[in-house]
N, CA and C of each residue as an Amber inpcrd file, in Angstrom:
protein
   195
 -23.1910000 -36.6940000   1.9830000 -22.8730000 -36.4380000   0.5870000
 -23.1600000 -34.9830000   0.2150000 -24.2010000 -34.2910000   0.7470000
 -24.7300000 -33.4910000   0.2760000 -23.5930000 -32.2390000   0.9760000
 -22.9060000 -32.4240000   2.2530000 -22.0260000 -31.7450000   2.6520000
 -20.7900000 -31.2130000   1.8150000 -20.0890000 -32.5710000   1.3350000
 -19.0080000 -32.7940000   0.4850000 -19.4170000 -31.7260000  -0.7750000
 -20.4690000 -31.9410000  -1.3240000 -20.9470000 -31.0910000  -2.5780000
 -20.3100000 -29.8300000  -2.1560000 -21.2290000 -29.0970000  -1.3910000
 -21.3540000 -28.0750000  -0.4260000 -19.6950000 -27.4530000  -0.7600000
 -19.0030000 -28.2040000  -0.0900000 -17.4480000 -27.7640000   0.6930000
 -17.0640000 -27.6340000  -0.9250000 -16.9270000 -28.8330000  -1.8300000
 -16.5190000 -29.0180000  -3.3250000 -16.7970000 -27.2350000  -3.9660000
 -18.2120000 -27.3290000  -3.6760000 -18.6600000 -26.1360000  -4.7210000
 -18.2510000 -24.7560000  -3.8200000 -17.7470000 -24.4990000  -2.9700000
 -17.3990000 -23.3890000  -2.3250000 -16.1470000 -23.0030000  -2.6460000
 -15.2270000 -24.4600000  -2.8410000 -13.5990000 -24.2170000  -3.1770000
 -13.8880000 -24.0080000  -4.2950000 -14.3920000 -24.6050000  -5.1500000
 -14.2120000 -24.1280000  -6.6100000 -14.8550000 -22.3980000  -6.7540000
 -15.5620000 -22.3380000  -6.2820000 -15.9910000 -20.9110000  -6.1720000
 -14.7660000 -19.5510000  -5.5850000 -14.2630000 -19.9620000  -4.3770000
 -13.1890000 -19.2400000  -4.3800000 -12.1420000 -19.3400000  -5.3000000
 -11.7600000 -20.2710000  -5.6310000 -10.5880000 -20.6810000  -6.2070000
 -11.2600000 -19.9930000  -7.3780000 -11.7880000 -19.6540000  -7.8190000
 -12.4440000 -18.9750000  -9.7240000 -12.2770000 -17.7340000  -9.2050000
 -12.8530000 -17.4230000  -8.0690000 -12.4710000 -15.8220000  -7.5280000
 -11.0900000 -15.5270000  -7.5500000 -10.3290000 -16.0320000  -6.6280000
  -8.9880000 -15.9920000  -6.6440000  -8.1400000 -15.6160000  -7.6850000
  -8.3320000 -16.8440000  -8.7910000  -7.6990000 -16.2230000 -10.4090000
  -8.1740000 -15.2700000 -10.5210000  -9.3830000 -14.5550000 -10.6240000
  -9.9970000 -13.7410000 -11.0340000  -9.2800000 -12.6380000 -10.6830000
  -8.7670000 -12.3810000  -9.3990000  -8.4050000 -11.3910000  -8.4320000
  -6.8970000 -10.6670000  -9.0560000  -5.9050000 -12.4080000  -9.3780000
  -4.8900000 -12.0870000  -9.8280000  -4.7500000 -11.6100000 -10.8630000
  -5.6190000 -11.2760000 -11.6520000  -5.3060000 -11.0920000 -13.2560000
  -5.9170000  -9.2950000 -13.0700000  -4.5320000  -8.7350000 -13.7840000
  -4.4630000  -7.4590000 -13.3830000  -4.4020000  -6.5410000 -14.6740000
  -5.0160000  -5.5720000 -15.3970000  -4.6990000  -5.1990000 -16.7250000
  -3.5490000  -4.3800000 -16.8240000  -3.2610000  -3.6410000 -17.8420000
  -1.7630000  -3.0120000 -18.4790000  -2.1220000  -1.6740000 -16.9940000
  -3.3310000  -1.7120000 -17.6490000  -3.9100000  -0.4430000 -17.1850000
  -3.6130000   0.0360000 -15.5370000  -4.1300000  -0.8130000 -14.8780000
  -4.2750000  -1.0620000 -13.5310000  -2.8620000  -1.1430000 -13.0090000
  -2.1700000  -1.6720000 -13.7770000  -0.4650000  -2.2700000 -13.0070000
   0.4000000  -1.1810000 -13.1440000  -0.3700000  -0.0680000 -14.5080000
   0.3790000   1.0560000 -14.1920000  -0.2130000   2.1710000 -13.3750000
  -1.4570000   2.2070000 -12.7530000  -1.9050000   2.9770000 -11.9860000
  -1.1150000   2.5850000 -10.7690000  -1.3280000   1.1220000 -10.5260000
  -0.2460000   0.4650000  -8.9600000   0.7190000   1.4010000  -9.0920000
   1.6100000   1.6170000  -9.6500000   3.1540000   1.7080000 -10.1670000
   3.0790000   3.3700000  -9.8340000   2.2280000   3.9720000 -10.5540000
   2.3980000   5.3470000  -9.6160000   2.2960000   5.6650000  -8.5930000
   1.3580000   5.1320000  -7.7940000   0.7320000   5.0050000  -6.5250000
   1.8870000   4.7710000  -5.8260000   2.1990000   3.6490000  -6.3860000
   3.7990000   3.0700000  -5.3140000   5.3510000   4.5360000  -5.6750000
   4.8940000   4.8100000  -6.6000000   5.9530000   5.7570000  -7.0780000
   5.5170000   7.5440000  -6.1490000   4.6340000   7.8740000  -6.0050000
   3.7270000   8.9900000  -5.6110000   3.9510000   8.0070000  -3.9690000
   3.7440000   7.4110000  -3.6900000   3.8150000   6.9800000  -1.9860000
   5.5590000   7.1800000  -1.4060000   6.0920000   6.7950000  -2.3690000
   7.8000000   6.6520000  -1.9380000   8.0240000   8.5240000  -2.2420000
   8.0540000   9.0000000  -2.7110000   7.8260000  10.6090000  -2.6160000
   7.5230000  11.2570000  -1.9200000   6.2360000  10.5180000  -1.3600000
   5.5490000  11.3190000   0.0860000   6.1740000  10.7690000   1.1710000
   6.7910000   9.5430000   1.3860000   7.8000000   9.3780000   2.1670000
   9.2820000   9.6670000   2.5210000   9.7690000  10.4170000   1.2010000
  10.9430000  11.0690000   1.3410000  10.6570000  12.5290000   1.9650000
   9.5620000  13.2000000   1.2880000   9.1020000  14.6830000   1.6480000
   8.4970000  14.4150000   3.1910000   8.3600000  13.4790000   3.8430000
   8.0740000  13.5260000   5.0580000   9.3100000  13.1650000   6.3010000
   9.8400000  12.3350000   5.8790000  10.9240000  12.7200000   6.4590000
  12.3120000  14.1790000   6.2660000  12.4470000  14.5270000   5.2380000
  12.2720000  15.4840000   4.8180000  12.0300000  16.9210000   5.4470000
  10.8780000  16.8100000   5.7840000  10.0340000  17.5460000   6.9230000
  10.8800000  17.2020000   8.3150000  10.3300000  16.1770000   8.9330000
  10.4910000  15.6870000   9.9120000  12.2520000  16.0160000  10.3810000
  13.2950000  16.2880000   9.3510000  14.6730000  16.5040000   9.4950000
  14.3430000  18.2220000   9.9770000  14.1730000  18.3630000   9.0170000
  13.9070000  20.1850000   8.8430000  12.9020000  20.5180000  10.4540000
  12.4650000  19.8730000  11.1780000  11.7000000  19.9740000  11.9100000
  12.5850000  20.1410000  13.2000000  13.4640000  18.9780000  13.6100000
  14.1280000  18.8060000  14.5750000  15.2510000  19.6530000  14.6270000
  15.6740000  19.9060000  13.1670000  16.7880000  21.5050000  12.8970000
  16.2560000  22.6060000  13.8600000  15.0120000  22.8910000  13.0760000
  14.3860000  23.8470000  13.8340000  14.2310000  24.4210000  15.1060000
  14.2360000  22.6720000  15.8270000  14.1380000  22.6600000  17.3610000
  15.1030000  23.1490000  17.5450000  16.3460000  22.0610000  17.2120000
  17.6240000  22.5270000  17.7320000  18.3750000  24.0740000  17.8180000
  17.7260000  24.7720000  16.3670000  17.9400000  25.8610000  16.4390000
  17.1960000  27.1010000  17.5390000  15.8040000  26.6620000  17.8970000
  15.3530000  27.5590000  18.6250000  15.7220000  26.9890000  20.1990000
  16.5590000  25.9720000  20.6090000  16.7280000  25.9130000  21.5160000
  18.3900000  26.2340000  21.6450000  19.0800000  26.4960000  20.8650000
  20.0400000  27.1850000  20.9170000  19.9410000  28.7110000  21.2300000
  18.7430000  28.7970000  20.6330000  18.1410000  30.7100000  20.9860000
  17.5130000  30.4560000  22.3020000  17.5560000  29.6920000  22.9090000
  16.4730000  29.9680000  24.0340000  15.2170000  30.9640000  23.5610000
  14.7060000  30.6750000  22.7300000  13.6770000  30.6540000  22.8070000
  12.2740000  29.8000000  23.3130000
């Protein structure tokens, strides 16, 4: 019996965490939102790079250099 308690009071304990976790303020969902907005940016400017990079090659191996 005393097990069952045990297991009972652990789920309910996560499970209160859990909601807890999901509930997100105005605040926070717009900090996400830049983050995700500022990450997709740094992923265009890196490939970006990465184009401009292989130009480069191509160009200095056209120079034999």
């Amino acid at each position: 019996m005393r097990y069952v308690i045990c297991v009972l009071s652990v789920a309910f304990f996560l499970a209160a965490c859990s909601q807890k976790a999901n509930q997100v303020s105005p605040e926070e969902k717009a900090e996400i939102e830049q983050l995700d907005s500022a990450a997709v940016e740094l992923d265009a400017t890196k490939n970006e790079i990465e184009s401009s990079a292989k130009a480069l090659e191509e160009a200095l191996k056209d120079l034999d250099i």
